[in-house]
NUMAR-962855 format. One record per residue: residue in one letter; y, x, z negated of N, C-alpha, C in turn. Coordinates in steps of 0.1 Angstrom, whole numbers, plus 2048, in hexadecimal, padded with zeros to 3 digits. Each point is the difference from the previous one (the first is absolute). Example, Ala and Ser with C-alpha at 12.3 -4.5 7.8 and 13.67 -1.06 7.14 Angstrom:
2
A7C78847B280C7F780080C809800/S80B7FC80780B80980080B7F87F8/
! end
This chain:
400
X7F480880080C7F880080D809800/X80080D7F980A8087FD805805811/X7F28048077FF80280B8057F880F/X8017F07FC8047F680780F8017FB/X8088017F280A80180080780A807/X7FC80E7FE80180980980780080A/X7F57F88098027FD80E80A7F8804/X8057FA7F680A7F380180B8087FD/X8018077F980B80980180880380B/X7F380B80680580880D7F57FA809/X8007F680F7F67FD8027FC80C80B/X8048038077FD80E8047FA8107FB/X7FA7F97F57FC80E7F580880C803/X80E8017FE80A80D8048008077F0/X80A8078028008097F18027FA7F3/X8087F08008037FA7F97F17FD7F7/X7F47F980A7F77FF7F57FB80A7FC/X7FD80C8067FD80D7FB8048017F2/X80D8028018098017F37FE7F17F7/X7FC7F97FE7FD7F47FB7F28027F6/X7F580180D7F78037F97FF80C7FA/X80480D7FE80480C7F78037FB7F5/X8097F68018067FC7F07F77F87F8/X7F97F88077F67F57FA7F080D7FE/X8008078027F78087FB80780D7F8/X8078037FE80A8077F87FD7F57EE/X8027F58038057FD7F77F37FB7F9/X7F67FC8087F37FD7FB7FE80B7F9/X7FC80A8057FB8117FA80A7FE7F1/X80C80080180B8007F57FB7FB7F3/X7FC7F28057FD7F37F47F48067FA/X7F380480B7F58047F880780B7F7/X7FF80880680780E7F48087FB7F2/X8077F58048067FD7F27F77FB7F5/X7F57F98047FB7F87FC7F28087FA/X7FA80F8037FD8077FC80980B7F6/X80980380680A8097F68037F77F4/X8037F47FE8037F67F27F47FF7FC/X7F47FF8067F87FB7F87F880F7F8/X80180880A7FA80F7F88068077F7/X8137F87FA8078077F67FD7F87F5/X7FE7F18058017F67F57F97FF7F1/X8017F77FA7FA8047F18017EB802/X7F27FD7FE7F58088067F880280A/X7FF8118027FD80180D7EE807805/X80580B8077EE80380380080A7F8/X8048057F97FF80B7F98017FB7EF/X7FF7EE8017FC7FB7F37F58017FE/X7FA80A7F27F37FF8007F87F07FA/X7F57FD8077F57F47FD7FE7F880B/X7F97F78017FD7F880980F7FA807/X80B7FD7F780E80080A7FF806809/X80580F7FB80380C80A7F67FD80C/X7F68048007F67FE8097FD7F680F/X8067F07F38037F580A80E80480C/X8068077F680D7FE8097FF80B80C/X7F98097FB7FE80D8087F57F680E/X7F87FF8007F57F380680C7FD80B/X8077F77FA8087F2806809804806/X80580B7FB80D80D80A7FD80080E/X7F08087FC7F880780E7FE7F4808/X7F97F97FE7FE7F080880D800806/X80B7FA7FA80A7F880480780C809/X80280D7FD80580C80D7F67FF80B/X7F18017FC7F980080E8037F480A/X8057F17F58017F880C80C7FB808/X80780A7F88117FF8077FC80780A/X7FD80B8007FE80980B7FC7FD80D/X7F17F37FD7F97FB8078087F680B/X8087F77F680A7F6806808807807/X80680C7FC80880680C7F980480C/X7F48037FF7F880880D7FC7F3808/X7FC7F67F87F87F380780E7F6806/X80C8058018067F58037FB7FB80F/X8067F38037F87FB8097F57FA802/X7F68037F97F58017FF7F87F57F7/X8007F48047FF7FA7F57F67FD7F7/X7F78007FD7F57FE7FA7FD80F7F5/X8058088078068137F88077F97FA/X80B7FA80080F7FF7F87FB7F07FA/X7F97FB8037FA7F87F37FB8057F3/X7F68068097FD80D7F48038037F5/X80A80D80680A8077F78077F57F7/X8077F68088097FC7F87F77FA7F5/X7F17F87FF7FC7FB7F87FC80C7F0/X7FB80B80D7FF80B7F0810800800/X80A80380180D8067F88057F47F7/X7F97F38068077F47F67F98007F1/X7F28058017F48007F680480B7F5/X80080B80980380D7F88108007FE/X80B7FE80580C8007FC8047F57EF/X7F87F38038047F87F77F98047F3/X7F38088017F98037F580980D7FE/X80480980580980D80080F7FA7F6/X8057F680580D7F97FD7FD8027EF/X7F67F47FF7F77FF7EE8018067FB/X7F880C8037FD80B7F880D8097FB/X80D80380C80A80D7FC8067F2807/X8097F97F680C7F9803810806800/X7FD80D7F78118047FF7FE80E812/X7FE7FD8027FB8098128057F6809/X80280580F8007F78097F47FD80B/X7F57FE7F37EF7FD8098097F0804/X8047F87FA8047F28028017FF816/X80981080480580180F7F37FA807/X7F08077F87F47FB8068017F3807/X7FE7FA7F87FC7F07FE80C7F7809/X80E8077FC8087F7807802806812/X7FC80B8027FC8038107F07F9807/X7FB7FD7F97F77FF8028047EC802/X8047FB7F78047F38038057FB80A/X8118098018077FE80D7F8801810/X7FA80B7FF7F98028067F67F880C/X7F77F97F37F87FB8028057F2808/X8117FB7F78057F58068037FF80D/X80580D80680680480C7F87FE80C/X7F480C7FF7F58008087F57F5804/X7FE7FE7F47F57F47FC8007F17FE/X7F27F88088017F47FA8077FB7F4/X8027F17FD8067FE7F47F27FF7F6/X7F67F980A7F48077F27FA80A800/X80380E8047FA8097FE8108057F7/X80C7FD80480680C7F88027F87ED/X7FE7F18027FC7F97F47F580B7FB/X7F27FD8027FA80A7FC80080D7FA/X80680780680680B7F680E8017FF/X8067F980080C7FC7F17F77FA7F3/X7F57F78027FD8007F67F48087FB/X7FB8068077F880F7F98078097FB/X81380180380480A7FE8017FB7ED/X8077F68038067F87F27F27FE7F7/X7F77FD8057F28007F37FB80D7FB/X80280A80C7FE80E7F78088027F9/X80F7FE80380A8047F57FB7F87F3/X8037F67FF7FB7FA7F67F57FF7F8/X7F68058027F48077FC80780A7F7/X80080C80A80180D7FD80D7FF7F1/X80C7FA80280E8007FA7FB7F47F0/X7F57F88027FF7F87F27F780A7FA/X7F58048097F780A7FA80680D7F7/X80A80480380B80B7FD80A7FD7F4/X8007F38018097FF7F5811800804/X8037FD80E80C80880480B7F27FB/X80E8058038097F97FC8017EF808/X8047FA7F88017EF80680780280D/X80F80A7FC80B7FF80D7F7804807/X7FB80F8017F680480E7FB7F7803/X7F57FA7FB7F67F68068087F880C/X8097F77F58097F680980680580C/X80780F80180B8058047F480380E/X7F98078007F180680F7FE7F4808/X7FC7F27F37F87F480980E7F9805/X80A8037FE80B7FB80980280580B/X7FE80D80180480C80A7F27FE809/X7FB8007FC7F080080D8027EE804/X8047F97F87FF7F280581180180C/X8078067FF80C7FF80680380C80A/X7F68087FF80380A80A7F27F780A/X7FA7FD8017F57F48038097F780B/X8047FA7F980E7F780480580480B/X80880A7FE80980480A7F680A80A/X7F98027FD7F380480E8017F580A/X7FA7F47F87FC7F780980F7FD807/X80C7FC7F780A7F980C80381280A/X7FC8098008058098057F57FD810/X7F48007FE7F58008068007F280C/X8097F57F98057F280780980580C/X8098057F980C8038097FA80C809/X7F48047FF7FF80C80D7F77F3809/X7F57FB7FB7F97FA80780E7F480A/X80A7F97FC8097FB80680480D80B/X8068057FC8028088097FA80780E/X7EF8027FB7FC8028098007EF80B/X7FF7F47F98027F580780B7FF808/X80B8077FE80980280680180280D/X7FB8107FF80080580D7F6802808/X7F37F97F97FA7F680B8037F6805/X8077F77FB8077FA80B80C807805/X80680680080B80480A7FA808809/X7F38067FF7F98088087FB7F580A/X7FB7F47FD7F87F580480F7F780B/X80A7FF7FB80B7FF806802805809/X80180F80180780B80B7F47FE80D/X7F48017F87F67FC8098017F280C/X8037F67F78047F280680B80180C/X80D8087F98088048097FC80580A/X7F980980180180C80A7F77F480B/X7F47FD7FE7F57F480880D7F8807/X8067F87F68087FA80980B807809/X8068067FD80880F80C7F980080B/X7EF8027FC7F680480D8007F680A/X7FE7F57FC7FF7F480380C7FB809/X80D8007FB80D7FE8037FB80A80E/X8028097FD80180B8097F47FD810/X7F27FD7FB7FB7FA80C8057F6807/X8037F37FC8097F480180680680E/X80D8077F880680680A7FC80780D/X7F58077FC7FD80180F7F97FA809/X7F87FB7F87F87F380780E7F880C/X8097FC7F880D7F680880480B80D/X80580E7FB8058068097EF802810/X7F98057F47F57FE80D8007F280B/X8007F67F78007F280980B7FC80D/X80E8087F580B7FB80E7FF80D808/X7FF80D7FB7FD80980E7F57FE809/X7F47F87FF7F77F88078057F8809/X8037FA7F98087F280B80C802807/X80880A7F980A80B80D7F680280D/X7F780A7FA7FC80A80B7F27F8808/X7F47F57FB7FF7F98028057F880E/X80D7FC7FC8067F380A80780A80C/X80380F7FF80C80780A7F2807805/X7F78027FD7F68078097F77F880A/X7FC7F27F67FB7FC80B8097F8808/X80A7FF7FE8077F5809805810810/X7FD80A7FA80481180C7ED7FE809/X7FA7FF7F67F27FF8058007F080E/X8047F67FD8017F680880680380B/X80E8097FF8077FC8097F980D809/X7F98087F87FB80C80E7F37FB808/X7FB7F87F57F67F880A8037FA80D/X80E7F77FC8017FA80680C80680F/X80180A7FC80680E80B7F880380D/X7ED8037F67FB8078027FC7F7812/X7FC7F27F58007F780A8047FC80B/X8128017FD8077FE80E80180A808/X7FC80D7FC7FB80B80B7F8800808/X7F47F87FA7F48058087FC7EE807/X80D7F68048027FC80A7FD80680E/X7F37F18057FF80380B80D7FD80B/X80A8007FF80F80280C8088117FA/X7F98067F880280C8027FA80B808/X8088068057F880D8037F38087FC/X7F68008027F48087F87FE80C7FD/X80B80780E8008108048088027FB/X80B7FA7F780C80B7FE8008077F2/X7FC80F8028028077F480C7FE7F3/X80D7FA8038068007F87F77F67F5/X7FD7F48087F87F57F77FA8027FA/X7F58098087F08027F88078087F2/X80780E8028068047F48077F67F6/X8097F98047FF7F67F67F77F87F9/X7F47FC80A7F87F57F97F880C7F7/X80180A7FE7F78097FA80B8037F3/X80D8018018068037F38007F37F9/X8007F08087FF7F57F57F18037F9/X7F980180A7F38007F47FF8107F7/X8038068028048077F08087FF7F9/X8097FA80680B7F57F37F87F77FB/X7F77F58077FA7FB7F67F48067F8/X7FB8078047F58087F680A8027F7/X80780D8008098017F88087F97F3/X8007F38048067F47FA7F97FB7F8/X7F57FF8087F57F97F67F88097F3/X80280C8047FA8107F680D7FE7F1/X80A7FD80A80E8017F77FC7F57F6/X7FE7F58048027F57F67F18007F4/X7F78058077F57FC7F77FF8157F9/X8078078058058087F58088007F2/X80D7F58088087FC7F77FC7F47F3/X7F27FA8077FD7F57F47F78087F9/X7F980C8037F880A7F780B8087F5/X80C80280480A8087F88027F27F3/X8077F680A7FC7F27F17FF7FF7FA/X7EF7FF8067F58017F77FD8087EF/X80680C8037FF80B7F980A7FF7F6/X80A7FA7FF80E7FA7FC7FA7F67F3/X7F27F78038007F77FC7F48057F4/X8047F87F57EE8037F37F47FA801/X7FD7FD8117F57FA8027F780C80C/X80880D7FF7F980680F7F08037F9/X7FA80080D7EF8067FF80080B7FD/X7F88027FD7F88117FB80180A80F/X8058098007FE80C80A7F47FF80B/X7F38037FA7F87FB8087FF7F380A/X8017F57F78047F480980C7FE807/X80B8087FD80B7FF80A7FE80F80E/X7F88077FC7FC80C80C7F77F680C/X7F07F87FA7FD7F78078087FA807/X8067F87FB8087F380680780680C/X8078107FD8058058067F7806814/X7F38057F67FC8028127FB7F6807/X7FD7F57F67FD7F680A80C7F8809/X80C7FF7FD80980180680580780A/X7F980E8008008098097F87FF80B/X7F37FC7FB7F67FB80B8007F3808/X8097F87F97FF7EF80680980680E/X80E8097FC8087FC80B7FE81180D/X7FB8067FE7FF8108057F17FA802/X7FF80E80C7EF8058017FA80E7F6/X80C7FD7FA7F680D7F87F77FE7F5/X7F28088007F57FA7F78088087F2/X8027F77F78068057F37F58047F4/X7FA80A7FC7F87FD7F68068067F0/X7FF7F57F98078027F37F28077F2/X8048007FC7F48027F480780A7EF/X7F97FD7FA8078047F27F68067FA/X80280D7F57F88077FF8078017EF/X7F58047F88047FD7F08017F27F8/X8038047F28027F17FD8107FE7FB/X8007F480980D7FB8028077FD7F1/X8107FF8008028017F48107FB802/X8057F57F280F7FC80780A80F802/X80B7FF8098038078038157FD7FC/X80980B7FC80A7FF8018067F780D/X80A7FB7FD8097F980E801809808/X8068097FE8098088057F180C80B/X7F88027FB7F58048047F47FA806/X7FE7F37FF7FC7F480B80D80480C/X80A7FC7FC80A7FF8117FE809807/X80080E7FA80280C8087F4803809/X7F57FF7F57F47FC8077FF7F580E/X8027F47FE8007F880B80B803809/X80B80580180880480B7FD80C805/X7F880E7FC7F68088047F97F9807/X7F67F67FD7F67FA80B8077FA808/X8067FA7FF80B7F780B80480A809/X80980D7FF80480780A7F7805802/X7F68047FD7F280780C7FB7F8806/X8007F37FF7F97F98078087FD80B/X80B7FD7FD80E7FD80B7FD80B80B/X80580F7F87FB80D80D7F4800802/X7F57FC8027F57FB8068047F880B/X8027F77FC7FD7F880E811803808/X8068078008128068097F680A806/X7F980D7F77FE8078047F2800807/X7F47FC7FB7F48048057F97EE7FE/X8097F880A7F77F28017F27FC805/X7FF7F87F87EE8018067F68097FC/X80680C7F57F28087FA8037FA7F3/X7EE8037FC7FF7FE7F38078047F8/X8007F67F380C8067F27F77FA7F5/X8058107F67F48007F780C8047F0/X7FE7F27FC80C7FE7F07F88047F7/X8048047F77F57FE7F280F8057F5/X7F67FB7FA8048007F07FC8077F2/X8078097F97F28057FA8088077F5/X7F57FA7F38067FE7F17F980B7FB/X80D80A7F97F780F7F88077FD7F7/X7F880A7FA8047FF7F380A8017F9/X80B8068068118037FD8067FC80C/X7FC7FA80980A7FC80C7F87F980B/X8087FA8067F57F980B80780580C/X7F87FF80D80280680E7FF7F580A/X8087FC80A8077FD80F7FC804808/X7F77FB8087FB80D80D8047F280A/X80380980C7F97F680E80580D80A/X7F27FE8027FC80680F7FC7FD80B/X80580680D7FD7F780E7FA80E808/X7FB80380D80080780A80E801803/X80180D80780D8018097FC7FA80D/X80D7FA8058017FB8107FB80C806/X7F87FE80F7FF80B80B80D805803/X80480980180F8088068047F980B/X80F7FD8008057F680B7FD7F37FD/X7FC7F97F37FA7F180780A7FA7F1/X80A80080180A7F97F17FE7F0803/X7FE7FC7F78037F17FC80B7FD806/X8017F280380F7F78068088017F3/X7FC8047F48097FB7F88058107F5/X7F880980980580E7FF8108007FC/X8087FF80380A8037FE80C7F37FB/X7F67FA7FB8097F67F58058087F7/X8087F67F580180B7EE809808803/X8078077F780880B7FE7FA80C7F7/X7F27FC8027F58107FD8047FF7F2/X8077FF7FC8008027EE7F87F97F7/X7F57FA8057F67F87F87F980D7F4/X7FE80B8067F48077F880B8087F6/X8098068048108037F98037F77F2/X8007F68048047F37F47F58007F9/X7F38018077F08007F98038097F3/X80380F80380080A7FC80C7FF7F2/X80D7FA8018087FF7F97F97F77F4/X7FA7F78077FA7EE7F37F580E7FA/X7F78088047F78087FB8028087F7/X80F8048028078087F78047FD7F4/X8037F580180C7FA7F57F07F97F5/X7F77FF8087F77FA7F47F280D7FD/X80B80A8027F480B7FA7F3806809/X8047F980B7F17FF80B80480F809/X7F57FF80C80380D8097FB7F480B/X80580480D7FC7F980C7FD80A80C/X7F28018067FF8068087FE7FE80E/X80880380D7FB7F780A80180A80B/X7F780280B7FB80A80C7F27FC808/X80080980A7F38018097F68057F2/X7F57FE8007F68057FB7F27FE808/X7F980E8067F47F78027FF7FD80D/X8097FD8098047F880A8037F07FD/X8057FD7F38047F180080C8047F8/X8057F67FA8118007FC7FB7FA7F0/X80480B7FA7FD7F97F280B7FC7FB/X8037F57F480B8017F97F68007EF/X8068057F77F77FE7F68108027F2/X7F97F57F180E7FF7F97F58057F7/X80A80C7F77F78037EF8097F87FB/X7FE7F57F580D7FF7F27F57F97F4/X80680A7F67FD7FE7F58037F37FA/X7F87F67F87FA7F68017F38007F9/
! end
């Protein structure tokens, strides 16, 4: 309990409790010492010759061995039952026997004590073991009426004020379990608030980008359409070049939008697990491309940081992208793969035959694997991407 005050002190255990508990063991050591030094000058003391002397000499040793003990056992409860029940036994019989001494310090440390730490019926218990040995020992002795009176007040009152001392810690700890239980409440709701919010912002950037993409996607269809009118020309290259940039505007368009509802997605406290958004992801790949996509996961999966899910899935996202710009129509090979301090991003394709680029080669402003590299950086990861092999690897380390 001394120990729990402690902490309420300084709750950061800094020098303050340091110096706190110094003094509360300073002072303990102190009281025993007094309490031996009075009792070994007193008259009568251990150097009274007869069965007195002897008793008191006895009840000295006891009651020092179990101060000692209560100091060493603090915390400890069932130790510090203990002790405190020998110091109450041996102090109060100690008290009896050498009343003009300060053996009395026994009995009434042992009281307070007992009130502080302890049940109310365990530290009842020895308040009243302390007060029956006294009483024994002090009628058996012959000692003065005031003593008698003057001890059984003092163990009944130092008793006392244990327990209301012992009240007011246990409140206190009720205290700041609920304010701990509070802050907690708070913070949940902050979290909460804070999803809310993006959830809303997710929904109207949806229905922004939603309504302006596909209403760009209609109108290029519907471009695409009035090109490839039969009262036009069939031979004329300007056309054909155009009907070839509407339809990578609409690929394009359509990549854009169902990228932008994956970004959303990610925005919102309902996204899937990494794995099931890597899936989702090649089969997407494969519904609208010819490239055979093969995904697969290796390890056992495990929830993952926000911020280390995204980086991950926009790693697969841009290799998969330069796959089919760069090398359309060969296989692509994703995986996923959980170690034990970090997980890894691969996708690998074949390189195109020399001379044979994709139509859509020279989309993009090339800074896909650039930006890859920066999002890799900032979350502690490495990003590696080249020929290897004769295929084009891209591969992500991040710690994870």
């Amino acid at each position: 309990m001394f120990r729990s005050f402690v902490t309420r002190k300084d709750p950061v255990g800094g020098v303050g409790a340091g110096v706190v508990a110094r003094v509360i063991a300073v002072v303990r050591i102190a009281g025993l010492l007094a309490v031996v030094i009075t009792v070994s000058v007193a008259s009568p003391g251990p150097t009274t010759g007869g069965a007195r002397g002897t008793a008191i000499a006895v009840t000295l040793g006891l009651s020092a061995a179990a101060w000692i003990a209560w100091i060493v056992t603090d915390g400890r409860p069932w130790m510090t039952v203990g002790s405190l029940a020998v110091m109450g036994a041996a102090g109060g019989l100690l008290a009896g026997l050498s009343p003009n001494s300060a053996a009395a310090g026994v009995g009434c440390v042992a009281a307070f004590s007992a009130g502080v730490r302890l049940r109310t019926v365990e530290s009842l218990g020895i308040m009243a073991e302390t007060l029956a040995a006294f009483l024994v020992a002090a009628l058996a002795t012959g000692a003065p009426t005031t003593a008698v009176v003057g001890y059984s007040w003092a163990f009944v009152g130092f008793w006392t004020v244990g327990l209301t001392r012992g009240e007011y810690l246990v409140r206190a700890e009720q205290a700041e379990d609920i304010l701990a239980e509070t802050r907690r409440a708070r913070e949940a709701e902050t979290h909460a608030a804070a999803l809310a919010e993006r959830a809303r912002i997710a929904r109207d950037i949806h229905d922004v980008l939603a309504h302006s993409l596909a209403a760009v996607s209609v109108n290029l269809q519907a471009a695409e359409g009035l090109l490839a009118a039969s009262n036009l020309p069939a031979d004329n290259p300007e056309l054909t070049k155009a009907v070839e940039c509407i339809n990578r505007a609409g690929t394009l368009t359509r990549e854009g939008l169902a990228a932008a509802r994956r970004a959303i997605l990610a925005l919102r406290d309902d996204a899937a697990p990494l794995p099931d958004q890597l899936s989702s992801l090649a089969g997407q790949y494969r519904a609208v491309g010819e490239e055979a996509v093969d995904f697969s996961v290796t390890g056992e999966p495990r929830p993952l940081s926000e911020a280390a899910s995204l980086v991950a899935y926009r790693t697969a996202q841009e290799g998969l992208t330069n796959a089919r710009k760069h090398a359309p129509g060969q296989p692509v090979a994703l995986s996923l793969g959980y170690e034990a301090a970090q997980i890894t991003i691969s996708v690998v394709n074949p390189l195109p035959p020399a001379g044979q680029a994709g139509p859509l080669a020279a989309t993009g402003a090339g800074a896909g694997l650039t930006g890859l590299r920066e999002r890799a950086a900032l979350a502690g990861g490495t990003l590696e991407a080249g020929p290897a092999a004769g295929t084009w690897r891209v591969c992500l380390r991040i710690p994870a």
